[in-house]
C-alpha positions in Angstrom: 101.6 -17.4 16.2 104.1 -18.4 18.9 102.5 -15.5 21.1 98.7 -16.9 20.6 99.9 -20.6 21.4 101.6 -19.7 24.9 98.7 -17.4 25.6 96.1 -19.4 24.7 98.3 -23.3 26.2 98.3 -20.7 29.3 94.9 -19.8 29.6 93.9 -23.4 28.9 95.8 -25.0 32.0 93.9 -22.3 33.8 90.6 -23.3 32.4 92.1 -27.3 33.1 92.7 -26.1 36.6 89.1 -24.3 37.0 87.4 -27.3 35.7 88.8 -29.2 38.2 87.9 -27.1 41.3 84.5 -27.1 39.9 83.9 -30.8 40.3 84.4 -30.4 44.1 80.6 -29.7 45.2 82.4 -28.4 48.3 84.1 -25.4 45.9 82.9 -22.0 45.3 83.6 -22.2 41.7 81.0 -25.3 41.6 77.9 -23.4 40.7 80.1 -22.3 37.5 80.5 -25.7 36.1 78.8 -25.1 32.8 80.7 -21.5 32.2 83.7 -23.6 32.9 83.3 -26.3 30.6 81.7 -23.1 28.0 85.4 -21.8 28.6 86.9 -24.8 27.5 85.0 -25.3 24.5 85.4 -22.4 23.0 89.7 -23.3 23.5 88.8 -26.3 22.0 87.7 -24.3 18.9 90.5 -22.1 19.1 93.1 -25.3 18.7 90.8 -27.0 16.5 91.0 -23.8 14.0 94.5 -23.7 14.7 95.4 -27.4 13.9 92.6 -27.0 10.8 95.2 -24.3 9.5 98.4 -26.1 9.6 96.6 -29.2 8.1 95.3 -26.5 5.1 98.8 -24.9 4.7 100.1 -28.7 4.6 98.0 -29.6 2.3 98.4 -26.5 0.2 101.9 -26.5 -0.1 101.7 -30.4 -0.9 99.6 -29.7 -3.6 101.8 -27.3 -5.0 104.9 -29.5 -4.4 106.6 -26.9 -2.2 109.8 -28.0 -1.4 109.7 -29.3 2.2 106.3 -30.6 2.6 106.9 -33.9 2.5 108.8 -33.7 5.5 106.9 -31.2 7.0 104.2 -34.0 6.8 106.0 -37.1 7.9 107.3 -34.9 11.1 103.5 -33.5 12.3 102.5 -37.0 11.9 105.0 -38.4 14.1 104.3 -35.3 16.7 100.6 -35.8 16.6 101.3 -39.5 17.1 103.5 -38.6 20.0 101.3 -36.3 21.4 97.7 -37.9 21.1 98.7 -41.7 21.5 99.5 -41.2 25.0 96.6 -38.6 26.1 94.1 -41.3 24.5 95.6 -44.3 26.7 95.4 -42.1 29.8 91.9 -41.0 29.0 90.9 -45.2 28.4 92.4 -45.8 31.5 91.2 -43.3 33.4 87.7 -43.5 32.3 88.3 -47.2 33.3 89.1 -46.1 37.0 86.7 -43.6 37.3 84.3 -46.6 36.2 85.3 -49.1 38.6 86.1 -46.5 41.4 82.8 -46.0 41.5 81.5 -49.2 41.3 83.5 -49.6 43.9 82.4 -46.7 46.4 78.8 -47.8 45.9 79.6 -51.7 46.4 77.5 -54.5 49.2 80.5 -53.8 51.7 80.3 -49.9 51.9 76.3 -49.8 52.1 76.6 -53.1 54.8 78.8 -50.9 56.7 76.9 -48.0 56.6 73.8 -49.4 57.7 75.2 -51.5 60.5 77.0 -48.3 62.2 73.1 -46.4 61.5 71.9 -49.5 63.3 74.8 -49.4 66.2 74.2 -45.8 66.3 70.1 -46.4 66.4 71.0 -48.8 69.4 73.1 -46.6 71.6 70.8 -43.4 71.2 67.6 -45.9 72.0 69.9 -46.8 75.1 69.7 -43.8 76.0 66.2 -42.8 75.7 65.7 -46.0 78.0 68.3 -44.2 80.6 66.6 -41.0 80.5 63.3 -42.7 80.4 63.8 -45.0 83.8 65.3 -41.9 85.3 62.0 -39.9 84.4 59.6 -42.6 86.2 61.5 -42.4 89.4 60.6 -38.9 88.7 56.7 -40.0 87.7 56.8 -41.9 90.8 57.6 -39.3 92.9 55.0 -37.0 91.3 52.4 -39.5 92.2 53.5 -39.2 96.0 53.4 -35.8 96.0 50.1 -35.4 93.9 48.7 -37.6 97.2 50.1 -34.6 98.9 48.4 -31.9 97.1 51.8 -30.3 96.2 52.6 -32.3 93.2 54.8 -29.3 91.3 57.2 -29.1 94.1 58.2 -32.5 93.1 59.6 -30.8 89.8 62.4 -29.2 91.5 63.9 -31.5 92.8 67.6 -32.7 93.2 66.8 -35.6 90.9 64.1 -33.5 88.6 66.8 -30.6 87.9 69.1 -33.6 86.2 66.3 -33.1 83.1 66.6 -30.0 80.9 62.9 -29.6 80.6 59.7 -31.2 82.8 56.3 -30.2 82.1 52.9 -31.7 83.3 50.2 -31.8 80.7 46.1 -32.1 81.1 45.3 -34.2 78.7 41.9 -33.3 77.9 42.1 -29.6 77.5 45.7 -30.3 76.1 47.0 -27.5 78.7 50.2 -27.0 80.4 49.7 -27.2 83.9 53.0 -27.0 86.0 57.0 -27.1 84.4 60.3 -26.7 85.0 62.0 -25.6 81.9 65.1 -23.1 82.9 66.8 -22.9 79.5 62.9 -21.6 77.8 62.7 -24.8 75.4 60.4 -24.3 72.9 57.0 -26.4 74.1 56.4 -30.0 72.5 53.8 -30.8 69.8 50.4 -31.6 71.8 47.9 -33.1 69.7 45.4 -35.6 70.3 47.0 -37.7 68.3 50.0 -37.9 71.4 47.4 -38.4 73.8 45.9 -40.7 72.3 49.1 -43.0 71.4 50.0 -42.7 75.5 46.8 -43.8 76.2 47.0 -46.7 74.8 50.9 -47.2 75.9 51.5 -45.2 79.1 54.7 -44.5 78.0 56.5 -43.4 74.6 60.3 -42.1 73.9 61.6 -40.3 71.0 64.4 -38.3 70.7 64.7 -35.0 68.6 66.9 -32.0 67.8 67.0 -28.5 68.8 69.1 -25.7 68.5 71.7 -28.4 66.9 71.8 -30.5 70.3 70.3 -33.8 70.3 67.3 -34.6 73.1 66.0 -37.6 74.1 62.3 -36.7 75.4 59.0 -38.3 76.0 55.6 -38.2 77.3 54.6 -41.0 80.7 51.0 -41.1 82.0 50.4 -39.7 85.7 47.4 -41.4 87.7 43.8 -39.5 87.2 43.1 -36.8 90.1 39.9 -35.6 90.3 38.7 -37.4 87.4 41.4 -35.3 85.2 43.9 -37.4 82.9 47.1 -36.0 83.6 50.6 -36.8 81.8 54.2 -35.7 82.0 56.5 -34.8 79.4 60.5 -35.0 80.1 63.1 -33.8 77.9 66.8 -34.2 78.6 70.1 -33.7 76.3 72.0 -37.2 75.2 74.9 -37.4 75.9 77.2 -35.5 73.5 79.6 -38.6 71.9 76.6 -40.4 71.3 74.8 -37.5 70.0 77.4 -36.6 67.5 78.2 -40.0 66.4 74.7 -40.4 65.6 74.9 -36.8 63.6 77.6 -38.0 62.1 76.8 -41.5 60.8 73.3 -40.2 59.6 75.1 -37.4 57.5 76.6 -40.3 56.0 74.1 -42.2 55.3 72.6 -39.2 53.8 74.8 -38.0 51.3 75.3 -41.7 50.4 71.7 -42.3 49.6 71.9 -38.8 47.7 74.8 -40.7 46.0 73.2 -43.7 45.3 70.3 -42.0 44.2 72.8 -40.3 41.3 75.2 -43.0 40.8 74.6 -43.0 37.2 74.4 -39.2 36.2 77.4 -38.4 38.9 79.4 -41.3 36.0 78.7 -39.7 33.0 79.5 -36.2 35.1 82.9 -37.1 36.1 83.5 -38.7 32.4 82.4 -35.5 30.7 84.6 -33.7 32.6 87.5 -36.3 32.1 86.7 -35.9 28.2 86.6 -32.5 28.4 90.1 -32.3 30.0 91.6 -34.9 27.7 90.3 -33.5 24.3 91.5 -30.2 25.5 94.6 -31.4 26.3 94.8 -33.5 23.0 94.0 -30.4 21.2 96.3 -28.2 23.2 99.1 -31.2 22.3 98.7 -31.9 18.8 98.8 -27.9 18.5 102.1 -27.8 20.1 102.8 -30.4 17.8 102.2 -29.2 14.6 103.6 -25.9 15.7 106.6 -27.5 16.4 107.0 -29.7 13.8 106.5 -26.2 12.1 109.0 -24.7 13.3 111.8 -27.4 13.5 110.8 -27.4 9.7 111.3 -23.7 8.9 114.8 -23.9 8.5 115.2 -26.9 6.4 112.4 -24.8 4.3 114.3 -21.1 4.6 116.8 -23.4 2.6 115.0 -25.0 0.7 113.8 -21.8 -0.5 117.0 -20.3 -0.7 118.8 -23.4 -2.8 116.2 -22.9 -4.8 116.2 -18.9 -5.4 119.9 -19.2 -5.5 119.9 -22.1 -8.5 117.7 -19.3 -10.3 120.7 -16.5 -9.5 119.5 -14.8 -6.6 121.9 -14.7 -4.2 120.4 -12.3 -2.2 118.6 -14.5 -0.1 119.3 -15.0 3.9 118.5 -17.7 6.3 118.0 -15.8 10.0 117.6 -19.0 12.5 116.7 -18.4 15.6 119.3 -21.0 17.8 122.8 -20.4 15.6 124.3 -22.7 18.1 123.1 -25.8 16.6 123.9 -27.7 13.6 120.7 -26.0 11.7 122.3 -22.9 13.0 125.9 -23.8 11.5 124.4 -24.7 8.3 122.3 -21.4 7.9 125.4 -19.8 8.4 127.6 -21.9 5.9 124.3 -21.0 3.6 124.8 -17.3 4.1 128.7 -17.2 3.7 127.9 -19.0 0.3 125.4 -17.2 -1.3 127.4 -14.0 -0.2 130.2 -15.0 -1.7 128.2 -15.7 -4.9 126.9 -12.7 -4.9 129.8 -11.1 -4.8 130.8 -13.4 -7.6 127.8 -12.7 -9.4 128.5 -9.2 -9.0 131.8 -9.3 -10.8 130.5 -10.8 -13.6 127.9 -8.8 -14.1 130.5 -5.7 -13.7 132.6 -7.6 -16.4 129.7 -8.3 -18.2 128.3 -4.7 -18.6 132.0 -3.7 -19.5 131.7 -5.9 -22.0 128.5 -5.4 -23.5 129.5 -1.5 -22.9 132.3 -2.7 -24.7 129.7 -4.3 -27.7 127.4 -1.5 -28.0 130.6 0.9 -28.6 131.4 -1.5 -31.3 128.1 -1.5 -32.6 128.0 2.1 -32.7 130.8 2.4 -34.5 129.6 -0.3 -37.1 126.3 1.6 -37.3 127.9 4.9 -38.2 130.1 3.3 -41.1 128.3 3.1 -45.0 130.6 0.0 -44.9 128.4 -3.1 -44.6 130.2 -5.5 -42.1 129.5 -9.1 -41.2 131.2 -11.3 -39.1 130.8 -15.1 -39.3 132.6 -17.8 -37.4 134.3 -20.7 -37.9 131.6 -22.9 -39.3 130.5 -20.0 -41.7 127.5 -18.9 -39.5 126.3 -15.2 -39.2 127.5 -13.6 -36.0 127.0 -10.1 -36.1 126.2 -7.2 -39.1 125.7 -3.7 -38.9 122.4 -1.6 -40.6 124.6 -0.6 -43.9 124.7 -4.7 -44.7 121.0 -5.0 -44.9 120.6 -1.9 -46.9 123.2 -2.8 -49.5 122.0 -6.2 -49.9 118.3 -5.1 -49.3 117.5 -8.6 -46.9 116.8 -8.4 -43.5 120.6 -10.4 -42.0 118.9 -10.4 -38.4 116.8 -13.4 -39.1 120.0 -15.4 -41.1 121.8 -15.0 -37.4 122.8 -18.8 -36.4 122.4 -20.1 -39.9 125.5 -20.9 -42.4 125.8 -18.9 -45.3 126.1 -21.2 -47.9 122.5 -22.4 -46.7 121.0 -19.1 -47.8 120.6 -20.4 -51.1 118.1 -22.9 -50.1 115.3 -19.7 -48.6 114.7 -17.2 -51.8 116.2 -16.4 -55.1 117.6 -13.4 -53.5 119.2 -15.2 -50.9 120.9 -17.5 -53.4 122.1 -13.9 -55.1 123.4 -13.2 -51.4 125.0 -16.0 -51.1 126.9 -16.2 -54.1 128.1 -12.8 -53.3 129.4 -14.1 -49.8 131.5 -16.6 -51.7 133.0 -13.8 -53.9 133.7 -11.5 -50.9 135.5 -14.8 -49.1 137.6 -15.5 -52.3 138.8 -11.8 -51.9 140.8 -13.3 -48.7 143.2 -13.7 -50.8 143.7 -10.7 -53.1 145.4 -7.8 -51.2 143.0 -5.1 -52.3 139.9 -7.1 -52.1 137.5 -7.0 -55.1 134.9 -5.4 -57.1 131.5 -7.5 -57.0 128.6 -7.1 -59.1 125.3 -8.0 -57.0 121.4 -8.1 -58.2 119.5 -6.3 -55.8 115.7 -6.2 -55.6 115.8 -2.8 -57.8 119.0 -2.6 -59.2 122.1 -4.4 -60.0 125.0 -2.5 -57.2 128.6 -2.6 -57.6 130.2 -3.7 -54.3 133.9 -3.1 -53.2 134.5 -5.3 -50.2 137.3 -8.0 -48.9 137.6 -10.8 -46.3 139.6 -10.7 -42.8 140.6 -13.9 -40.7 140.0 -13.0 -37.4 142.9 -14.2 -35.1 142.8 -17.8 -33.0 141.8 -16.0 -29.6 138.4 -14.5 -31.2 137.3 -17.9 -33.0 139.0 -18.3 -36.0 136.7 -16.6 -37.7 135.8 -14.0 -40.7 134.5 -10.4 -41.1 133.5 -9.4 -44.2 133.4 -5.5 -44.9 132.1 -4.0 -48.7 130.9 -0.8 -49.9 128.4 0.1 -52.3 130.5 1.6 -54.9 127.6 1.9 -57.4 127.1 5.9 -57.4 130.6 6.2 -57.6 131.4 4.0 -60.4 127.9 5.5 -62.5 129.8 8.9 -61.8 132.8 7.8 -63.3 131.0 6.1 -66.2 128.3 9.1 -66.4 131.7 11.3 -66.4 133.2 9.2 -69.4 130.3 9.2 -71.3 129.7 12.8 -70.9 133.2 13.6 -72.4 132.0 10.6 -75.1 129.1 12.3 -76.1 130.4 16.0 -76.2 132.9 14.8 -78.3 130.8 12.8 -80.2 128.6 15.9 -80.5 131.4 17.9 -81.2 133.2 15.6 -84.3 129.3 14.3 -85.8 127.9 18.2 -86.1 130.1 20.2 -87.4 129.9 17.9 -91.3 126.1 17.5 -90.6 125.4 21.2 -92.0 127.8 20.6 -95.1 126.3 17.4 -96.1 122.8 18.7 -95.4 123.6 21.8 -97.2 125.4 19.8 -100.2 122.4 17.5 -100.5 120.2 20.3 -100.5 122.4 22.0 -103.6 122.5 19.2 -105.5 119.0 18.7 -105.5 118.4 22.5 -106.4 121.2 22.4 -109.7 120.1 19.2 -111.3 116.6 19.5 -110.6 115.7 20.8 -114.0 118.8 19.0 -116.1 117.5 15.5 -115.1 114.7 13.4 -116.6 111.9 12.3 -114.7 112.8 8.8 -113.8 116.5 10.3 -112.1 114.8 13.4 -111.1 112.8 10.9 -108.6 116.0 9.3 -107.5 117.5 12.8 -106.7 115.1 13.7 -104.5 114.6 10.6 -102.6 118.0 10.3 -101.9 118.3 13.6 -101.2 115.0 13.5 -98.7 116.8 10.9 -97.0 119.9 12.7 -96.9 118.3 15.0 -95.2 115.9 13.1 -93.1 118.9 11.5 -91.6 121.0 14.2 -91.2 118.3 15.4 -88.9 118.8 12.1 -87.0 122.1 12.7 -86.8 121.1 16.2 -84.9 119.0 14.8 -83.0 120.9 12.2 -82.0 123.6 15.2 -80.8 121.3 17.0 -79.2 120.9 14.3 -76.7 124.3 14.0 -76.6 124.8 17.3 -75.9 121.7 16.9 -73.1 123.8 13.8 -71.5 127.5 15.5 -71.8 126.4 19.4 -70.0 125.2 20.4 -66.5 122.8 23.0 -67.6 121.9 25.6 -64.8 118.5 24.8 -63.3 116.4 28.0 -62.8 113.9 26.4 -59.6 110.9 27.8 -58.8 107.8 26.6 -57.0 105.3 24.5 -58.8 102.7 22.0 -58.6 103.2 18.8 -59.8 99.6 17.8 -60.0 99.2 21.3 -62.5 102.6 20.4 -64.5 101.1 16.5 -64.9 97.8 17.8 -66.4 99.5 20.2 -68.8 101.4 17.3 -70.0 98.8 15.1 -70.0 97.0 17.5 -72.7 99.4 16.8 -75.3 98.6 13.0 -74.8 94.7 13.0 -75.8 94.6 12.1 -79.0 97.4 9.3 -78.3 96.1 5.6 -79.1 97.0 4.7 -75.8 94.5 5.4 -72.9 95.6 8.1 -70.4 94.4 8.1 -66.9 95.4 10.1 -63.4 94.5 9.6 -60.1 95.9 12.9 -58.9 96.1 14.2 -54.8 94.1 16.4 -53.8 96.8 18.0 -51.4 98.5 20.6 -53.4 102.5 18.5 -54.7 104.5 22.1 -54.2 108.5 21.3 -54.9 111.0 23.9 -56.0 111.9 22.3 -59.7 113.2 23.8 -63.3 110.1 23.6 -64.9 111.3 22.8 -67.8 113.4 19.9 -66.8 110.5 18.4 -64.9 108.4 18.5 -68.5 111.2 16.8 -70.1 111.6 14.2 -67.5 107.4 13.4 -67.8 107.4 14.0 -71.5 109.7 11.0 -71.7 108.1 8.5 -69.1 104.8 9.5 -70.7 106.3 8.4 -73.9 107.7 5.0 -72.8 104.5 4.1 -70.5 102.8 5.0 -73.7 105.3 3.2 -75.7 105.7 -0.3 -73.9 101.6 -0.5 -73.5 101.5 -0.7 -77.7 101.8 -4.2 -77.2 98.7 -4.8 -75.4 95.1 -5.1 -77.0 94.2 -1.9 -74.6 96.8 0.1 -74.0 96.6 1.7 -70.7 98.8 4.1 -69.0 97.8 4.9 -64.8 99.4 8.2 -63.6 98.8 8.9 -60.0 100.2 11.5 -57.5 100.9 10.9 -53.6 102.4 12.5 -51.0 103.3 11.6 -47.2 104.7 13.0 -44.3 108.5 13.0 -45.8 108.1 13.0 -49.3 105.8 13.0 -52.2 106.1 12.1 -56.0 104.6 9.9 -59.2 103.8 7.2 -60.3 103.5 5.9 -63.6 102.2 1.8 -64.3 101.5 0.9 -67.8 99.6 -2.8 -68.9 102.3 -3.4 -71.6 105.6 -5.5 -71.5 107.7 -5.1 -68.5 111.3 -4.3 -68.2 113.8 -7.3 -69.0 116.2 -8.1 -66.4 119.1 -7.1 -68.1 117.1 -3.5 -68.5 116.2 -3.4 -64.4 120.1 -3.7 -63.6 121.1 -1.7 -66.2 118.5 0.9 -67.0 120.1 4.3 -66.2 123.3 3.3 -67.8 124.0 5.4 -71.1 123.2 3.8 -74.4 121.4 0.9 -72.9 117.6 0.6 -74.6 116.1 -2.3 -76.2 114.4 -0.1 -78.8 115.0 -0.6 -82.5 115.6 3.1 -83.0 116.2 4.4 -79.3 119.7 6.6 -78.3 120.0 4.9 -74.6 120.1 8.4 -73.4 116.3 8.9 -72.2 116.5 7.5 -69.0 120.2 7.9 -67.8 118.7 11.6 -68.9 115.9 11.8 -66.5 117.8 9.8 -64.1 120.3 13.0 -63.8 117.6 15.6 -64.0 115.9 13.5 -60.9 119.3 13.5 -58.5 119.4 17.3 -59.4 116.5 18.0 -57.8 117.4 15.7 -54.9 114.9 12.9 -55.9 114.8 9.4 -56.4 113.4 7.0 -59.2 113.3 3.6 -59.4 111.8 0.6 -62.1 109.6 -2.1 -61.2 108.1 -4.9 -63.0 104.3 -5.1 -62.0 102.9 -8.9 -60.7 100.7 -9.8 -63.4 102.3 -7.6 -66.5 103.3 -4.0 -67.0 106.1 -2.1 -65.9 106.1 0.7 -63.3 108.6 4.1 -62.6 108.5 6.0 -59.2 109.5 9.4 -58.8 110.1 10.2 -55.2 111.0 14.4 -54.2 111.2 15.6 -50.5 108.6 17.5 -49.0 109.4 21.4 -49.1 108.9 23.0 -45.9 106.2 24.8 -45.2 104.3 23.3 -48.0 
């Protein structure tokens, strides 16, 4: 932009300049007025588009409240003003000369004077035709004397006749020239009757005329008739030279002034077009410079503007390059730069002390991921800081969206929450107990046995807490599973072995008194024998479970489907009161399983489903098979009476039922047989009613 302004302020003196040579009529350039003034339009457009773009970006930026603009504003107004105020005084009063100048040139005074030097001028060369004149009668005269003499031309050449540049005598009837003296070959006069006729009737006429650029004074006198022929003679003699050319000159004068006179008004309006032309350039041109200035005596307070700006956002990358850095703007860019570097290099340091940090964090995190520990940190108004994955699993709640909030609020968002945070208080009353404490908590599914104590973090970290717990549920069922197992295999052990004698004995008895008793004790015998018997087999029963519970019998695995193993059990369910239906995949369920222990395990869900839906009107039992790209399994939903609470958090302990007649071993039972095959199964109550089990197994590969 600065390169276009000092080309194009250049070129428009120039076209200034050309305009005014082209006013001068005198000038060569004055045939080019119009290309000229052409010229200076189209600069006139130029600046115009030029000023119409600062004005736009001025208004633009004001629009968008760019920092700056304001003053970017204030100082092009007070630049234009300074630029335009003067240019339109000298153009008022210029036009106001230019006016009255020539008023002036075409006043009473100038054309009195002009017309009494034409009339001083008309005087002297008339004087002189009556000099020349009188001299060219004496020459008549002596004509006439020698025409009386018959030698009339001699009297042409003489002393006094070769004073006159030219003498000719003229018939004036046949209009022929009859003798002259004319040395210097002047061209002949105009003969006409017309001529003849006018000296006729005055004998005498003058007039004066110009040839070859010289100034004559020449005339026509009548000679006396000879011979009955009219003769006449012509003269024609230079005036003298200072007369001559003042006459020239004060009738070129008058000339161009009547030409003037003649375009007073257009030669006006010519010289005030131009004047307008000028000034409006030059007003242009000006208010250009102005805005360009104001511009760029802006820029800087702008470039820091801009930077402020960037640099209360956090970049402190930004520079201010000014072009002058020996002024105060100059000073102050610099100050600018030395600050935003030395922010930068602040910034820099804390961002290196930052990333250490978070490097730092994420280490920690890492660590905390990788432990089965749940860990929470809270600070020292209660609120959740930080927790690692293994806290949301063994509290099954999502902690990331309690961040912020105070524990003991949890209570307030879910019934599981107020579980969770009754279990937060326990862990914080373990502060105080060296080896922390066992905690029983209600998950979604099951009721988990945490192991967990409280820390106080020191002053310097925010006097605040970290929890850390373990879910020690597998390992206390192991140790209870373990204890029970020696419980029932010595239970199985000390009730068996007298179940045979007593069954045996019963058996006797009934055999050796069967024939010595009457009818009435006869029936006793053998009802109390029958139940002797029946509940001996109980008893064996009863052992046999325990005996199920208490071993680890070897699993013989081998490939089957579970969609063909469901069916075959389904078979022995058809005549069962209670409806059976499956909804099995078509995608073949192929796990590596003991046979045998998978019928078991469906033999007794089948049972329960079947079992639980008795107390429904319809009795309904929904089987269905599914499989995904990690696992597959069963599931089994029944319409009956769900699963107590008491039964959901303590189902696959031993000897837990709520059956009249049931051991408590079925599901701790299937539960085992499940984890030996590496699966998973879990209880559910359904929304409306019903109870549902899930068997989950792992996808073999290949399968």
């Amino acid at each position: 932009m600065q390169k276009f302004f000092i080309i194009a302020g250049a070129l428009a003196f120039l076209a200034l300049y050309a305009l005014t040579l082209t006013t001068d009529s005198n000038s060569a350039l004055s045939p080019y007025f119009w290309w000229v003034v052409a010229i200076c339009g189209a600069f006139m457009l130029a600046f115009l588009g030029a000023i119409l773009r600062y004005l736009f970006q001025m208004v633009r930026d004001k629009h968008h409240r760019v920092f700056g603009s304001q003053i970017a504003r204030r100082l092009s107004v007070m630049f234009t003003l300074v630029a335009v105020l003067p240019a339109l005084a000298l153009l008022g009063v210029s036009a106001q000369f230019i006016s009255h100048n020539i008023k002036t040139w075409f006043g009473n005074d100038t054309r009195e004077a002009l017309e009494r030097s034409l009339a001083l001028s008309k005087s002297a060369v008339n004087q002189s035709l009556e000099t020349i004149g009188n001299q060219a009668i004496v020459i008549r005269n002596h004509l006439s004397i020698a025409e009386q003499q018959n030698y009339p031309q001699q009297a042409l050449h003489t002393e006094q006749a070769r004073q006159f540049t030219q003498l000719a005598i003229w018939d004036m009837k046949s209009q022929t020239l009859l003798h002259q003296n004319n040395p210097l070959k002047l061209m002949q006069p105009d003969v006409d009757d017309k001529v003849f006729t006018q000296l006729q009737q005055q004998h005498q006429f003058n007039f004066a005329e110009k040839i070859n650029d010289t100034l004559y004074a020449s005339g026509w006198l009548a000679l006396p008739e000879r011979n009955g022929t009219q003769l006449a003679l012509f003269f024609r003699q230079p005036i003298p030279p200072q007369i001559a050319a003042d006459a020239e000159l004060i009738e070129s004068a008058r000339a161009k002034y009547a030409e003037l006179l003649f375009a007073r008004q257009g030669l006006q309006t010519f010289f005030l077009i131009t004047l307008a032309i000028a000034a409006t350039l030059a007003i242009l041109l000006g208010l250009t410079a102005a805005l360009y200035f104001a511009r760029k005596f802006v820029e800087p307070i702008l470039q820091l503007a801009t930077g402020t700006s960037s640099v209360a956002q956090g970049d402190f990358s930004q520079r201010i390059v000014v072009p002058n850095k020996k002024d105060e703007l100059g000073k102050l860019a610099d100050l600018f730069n030395h600050m935003t570097e030395q922010l930068a290099i602040a910034k820099n340091a804390d961002q290196l002390h930052r990333q250490q940090q978070e490097a730092a964090r994420h280490y920690l995190e890492r660590v905390l991921e990788s432990l089965s520990a749940g860990v929470l940190t809270l600070d020292d108004s209660g609120c959740l800081n930080t927790h690692n994955q293994s806290a949301s699993t063994i509290f099954d709640v999502d902690l990331s969206q309690l961040h912020g909030k105070n524990w003991e609020d949890w209570a307030h968002l879910s019934p599981q929450h107020q579980i969770l945070s009754d279990t937060i208080a326990q862990l914080l009353d373990s502060a105080a107990h060296p080896n922390g404490s066992e905690i029983s908590y209600s998950g979604t599914d099951e009721t988990r046995i945490l192991s967990g104590k409280a820390f106080r973090l020191p002053a310097e970290n925010g006097n605040g807490l970290v929890l850390v717990f373990d879910n020690i549920t597998a390992l206390v069922m192991a140790q209870k599973e373990a204890a029970w197992g020696e419980v029932a295999k010595r239970l199985a052990h000390e009730i068996r072995n007298p179940l045979t004698p007593i069954q045996l004995s019963a058996e006797r008895l009934a055999w050796k008194l069967h024939d010595k008793l009457d009818e009435p004790s006869q029936q006793i015998l053998t009802k109390s024998t029958d139940t002797i018997v029946k509940q001996v087999a109980a008893l064996k029963e009863m052992v046999e479970a325990f005996r199920n519970y208490a071993r680890a019998p070897k699993l013989k695995l081998q490939e089957i489907d579970l969609n063909t193993l469901v069916n075959e059990v389904l078979v022995l369910y058809e005549s069962s009161p209670c409806t059976f239906s499956a909804e099995l995949s078509n995608i073949p369920m192929l796990l590596k399983a003991d046979t045998t222990a998978i019928r078991q395990v469906l033999h007794n869900l089948f049972k329960n489903a079947a079992e639980a839906a008795e107390h429904d009107s319809q009795p309904h039992v929904q089987i269905r098979t599914w499989r995904n790209a990690q696992t597959q399994g069963l599931t089994i939903e029944n319409n009956g009476k769900g699963f107590s609470k008491h039964i959901l958090q303590h189902a696959f302990e031993p000897y837990i039922t709520d059956k009249p007649t049931g051991t408590g071993l079925g599901l701790p039972v299937v539960k085992k047989i499940i984890e030996d095959h590496n699966g998973k199964i879990t209880l559910h109550n359904l929304p409306e009613n019903g109870a549902s089990v899930q068997i989950e197994f792992n996808v073999i590969s290949g399968a």
